[in-house]
Legacy VTK file of the C-alpha trace (Angstrom):
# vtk DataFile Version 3.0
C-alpha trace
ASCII
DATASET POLYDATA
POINTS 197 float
17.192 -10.307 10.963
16.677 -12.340 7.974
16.119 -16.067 8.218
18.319 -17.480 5.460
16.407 -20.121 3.865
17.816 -23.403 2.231
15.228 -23.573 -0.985
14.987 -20.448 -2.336
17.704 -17.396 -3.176
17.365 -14.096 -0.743
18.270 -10.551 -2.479
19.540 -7.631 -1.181
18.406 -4.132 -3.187
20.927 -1.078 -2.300
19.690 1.911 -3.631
15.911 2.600 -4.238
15.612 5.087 -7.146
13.410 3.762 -10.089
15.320 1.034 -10.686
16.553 -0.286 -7.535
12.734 -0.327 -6.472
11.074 -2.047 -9.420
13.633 -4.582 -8.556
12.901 -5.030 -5.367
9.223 -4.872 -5.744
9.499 -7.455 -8.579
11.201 -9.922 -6.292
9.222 -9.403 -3.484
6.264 -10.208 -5.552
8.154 -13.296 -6.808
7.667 -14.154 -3.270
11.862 -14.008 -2.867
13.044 -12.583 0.463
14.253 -9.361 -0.312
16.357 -6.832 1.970
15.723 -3.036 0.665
18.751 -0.746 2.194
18.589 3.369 0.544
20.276 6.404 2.785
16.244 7.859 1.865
14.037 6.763 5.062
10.663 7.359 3.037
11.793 5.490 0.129
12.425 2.156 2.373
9.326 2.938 4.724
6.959 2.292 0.980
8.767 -1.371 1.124
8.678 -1.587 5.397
12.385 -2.733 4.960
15.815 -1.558 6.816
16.773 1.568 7.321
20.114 2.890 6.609
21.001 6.166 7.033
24.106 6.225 5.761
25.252 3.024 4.484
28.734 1.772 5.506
30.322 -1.797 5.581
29.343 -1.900 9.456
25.515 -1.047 8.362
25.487 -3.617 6.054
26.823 -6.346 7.956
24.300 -5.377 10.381
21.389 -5.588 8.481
22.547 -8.735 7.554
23.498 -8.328 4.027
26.197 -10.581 3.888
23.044 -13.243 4.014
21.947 -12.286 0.657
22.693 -14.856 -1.941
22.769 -11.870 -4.805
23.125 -8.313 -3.761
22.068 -5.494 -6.530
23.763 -2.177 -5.925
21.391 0.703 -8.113
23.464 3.591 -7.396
24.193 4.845 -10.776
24.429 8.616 -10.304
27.127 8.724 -6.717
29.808 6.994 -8.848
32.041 7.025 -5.494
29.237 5.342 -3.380
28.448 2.964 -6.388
32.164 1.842 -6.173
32.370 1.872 -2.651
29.616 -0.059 -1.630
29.853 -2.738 -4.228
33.795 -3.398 -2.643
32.021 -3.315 1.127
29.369 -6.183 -0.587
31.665 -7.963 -2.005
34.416 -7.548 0.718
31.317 -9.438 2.815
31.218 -12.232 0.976
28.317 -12.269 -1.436
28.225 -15.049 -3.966
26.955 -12.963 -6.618
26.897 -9.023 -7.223
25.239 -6.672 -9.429
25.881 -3.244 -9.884
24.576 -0.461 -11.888
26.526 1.558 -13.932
25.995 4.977 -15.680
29.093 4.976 -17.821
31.216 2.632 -19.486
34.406 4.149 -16.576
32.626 3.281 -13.575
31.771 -0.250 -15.066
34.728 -1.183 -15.786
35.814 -0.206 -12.480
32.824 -1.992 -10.886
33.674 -5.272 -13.046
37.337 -5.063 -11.811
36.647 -5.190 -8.243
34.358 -8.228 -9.249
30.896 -7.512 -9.894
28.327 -7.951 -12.858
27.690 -4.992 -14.780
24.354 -3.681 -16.288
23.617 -0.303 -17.970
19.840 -0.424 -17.657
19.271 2.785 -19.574
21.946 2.105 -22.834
19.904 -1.722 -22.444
16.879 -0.349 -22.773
17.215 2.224 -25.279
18.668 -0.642 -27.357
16.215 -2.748 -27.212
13.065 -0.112 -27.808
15.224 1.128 -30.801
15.134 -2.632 -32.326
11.678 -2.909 -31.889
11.099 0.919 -33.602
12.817 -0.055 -36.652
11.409 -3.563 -36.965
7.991 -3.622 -37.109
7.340 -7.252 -37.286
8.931 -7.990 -33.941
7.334 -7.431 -30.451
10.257 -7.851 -28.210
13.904 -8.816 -28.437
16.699 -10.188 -26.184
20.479 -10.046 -27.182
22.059 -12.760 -25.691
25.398 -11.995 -27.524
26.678 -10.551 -30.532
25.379 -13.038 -32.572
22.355 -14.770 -30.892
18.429 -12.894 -30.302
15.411 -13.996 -29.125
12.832 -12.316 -30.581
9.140 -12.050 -30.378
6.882 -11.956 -34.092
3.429 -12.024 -34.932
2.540 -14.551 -37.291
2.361 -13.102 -40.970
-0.825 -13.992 -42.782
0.992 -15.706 -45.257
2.075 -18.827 -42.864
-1.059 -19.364 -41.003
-2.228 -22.532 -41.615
1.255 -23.556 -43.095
3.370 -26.319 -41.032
7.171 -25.269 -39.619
8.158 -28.484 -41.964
6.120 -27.102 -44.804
7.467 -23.414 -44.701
11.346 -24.841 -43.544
11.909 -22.007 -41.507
15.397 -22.546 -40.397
16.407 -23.368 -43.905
14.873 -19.882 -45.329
15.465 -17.685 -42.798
17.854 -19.172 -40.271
15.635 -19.117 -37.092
15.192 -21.353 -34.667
11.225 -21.688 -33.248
11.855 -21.795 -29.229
8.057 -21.322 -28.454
4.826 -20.449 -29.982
2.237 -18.663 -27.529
-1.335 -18.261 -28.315
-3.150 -16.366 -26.176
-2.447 -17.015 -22.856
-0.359 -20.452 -23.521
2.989 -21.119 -24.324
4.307 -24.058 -26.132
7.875 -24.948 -26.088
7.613 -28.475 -28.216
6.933 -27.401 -31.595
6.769 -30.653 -33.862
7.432 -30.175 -37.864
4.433 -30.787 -37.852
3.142 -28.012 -36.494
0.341 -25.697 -38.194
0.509 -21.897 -37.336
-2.891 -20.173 -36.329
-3.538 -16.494 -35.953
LINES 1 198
197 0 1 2 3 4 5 6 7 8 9 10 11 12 13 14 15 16 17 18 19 20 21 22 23 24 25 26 27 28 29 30 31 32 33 34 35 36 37 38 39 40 41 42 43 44 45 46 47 48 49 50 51 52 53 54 55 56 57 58 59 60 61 62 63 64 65 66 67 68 69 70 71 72 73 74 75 76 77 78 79 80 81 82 83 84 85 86 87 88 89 90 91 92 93 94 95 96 97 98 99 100 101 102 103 104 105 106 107 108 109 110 111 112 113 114 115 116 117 118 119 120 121 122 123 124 125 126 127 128 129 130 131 132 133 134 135 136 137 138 139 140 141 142 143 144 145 146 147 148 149 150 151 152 153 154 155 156 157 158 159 160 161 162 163 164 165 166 167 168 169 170 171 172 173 174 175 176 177 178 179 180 181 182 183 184 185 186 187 188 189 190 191 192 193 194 195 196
């Protein structure tokens, strides 16, 4: 059973299709405790977790999910199961859960019985289709309606130039955040600052 610990946040993955396991390998790589529950015996045996072979409320209490700090559910296709299982977490007493949804129906359901919605396909199609049409960004984050993070290359024209000099938020509206080069990051980015390549 899982040994609940104080300083860091344990996860619970329910469902291991693509995206259920590149979650859970991603946090178990983190070094986060991660439980891995699928009805699929071969898919848990590749991340030597639990076994569930068909996954009820019981089974899950059993396996200790009600431990878990956040709980993912990544069954998108089963809409029934998706629904089901997300009440049975939550029912359980999980601070925080996140479910995957394949259509805007079953996520409003999902948010109505009180979990956090993603739509990892419609997410990422948006966000390769930004970068397709813009070519002088290398990655984007919508964190509403109105606010992106976005990742450019450094035009020609402002290398060597200052943020003061080429009054950035003035011109364009942007706020710097960070500048990376190469393999570091900066996050305090004086007025002074001179771009390099």
């Amino acid at each position: 059973m899982i040994k609940k610990k104080k300083e860091s946040a344990s996860f619970g993955v329910i469902g291991l299709g693509r995206f259920g396991t590149a979650l859970a390998i991603t946090l178990a790589q983190a070094g986060k405790e991660v439980i891995a529950v699928d009805r699929d015996e071969s898919r848990v045996k590749e991340l030597r977790q639990y076994v569930a072979d068909t996954i009820y409320s019981d089974t899950l209490k059993e396996i200790g999910i009600q431990n878990c700090d956040v709980v993912a559910v990544c069954i998108g296709e089963k809409i029934d199961a998706s629904i089901l299982i997300t009440m049975s977490v939550i029912d359980l007493g999980v601070p925080k859960v996140i479910a995957k949804a394949s259509s805007v129906e079953q996520g409003e359901v999902l948010k109505r019985i009180g979990a956090t919605v993603v739509y990892p396909e419609k997410d990422m199609a948006v966000r390769l289709g930004k970068r397709l049409i813009s070519s002088t960004f290398m990655d984007y984050i919508a964190l509403d309606n109105s606010v992106e993070i976005r990742q450019i290359s450094v035009p020609e024209s402002m290398l060597g130039a200052s943020v003061m000099e080429l009054n950035i938020r003035k011109k364009y509206g942007l706020n710097i955040i960070a500048v990376q080069n190469g393999h570091e990051t900066n996050i305090e980015i004086a007025p002074d600052y001179r771009f390099q390549e």
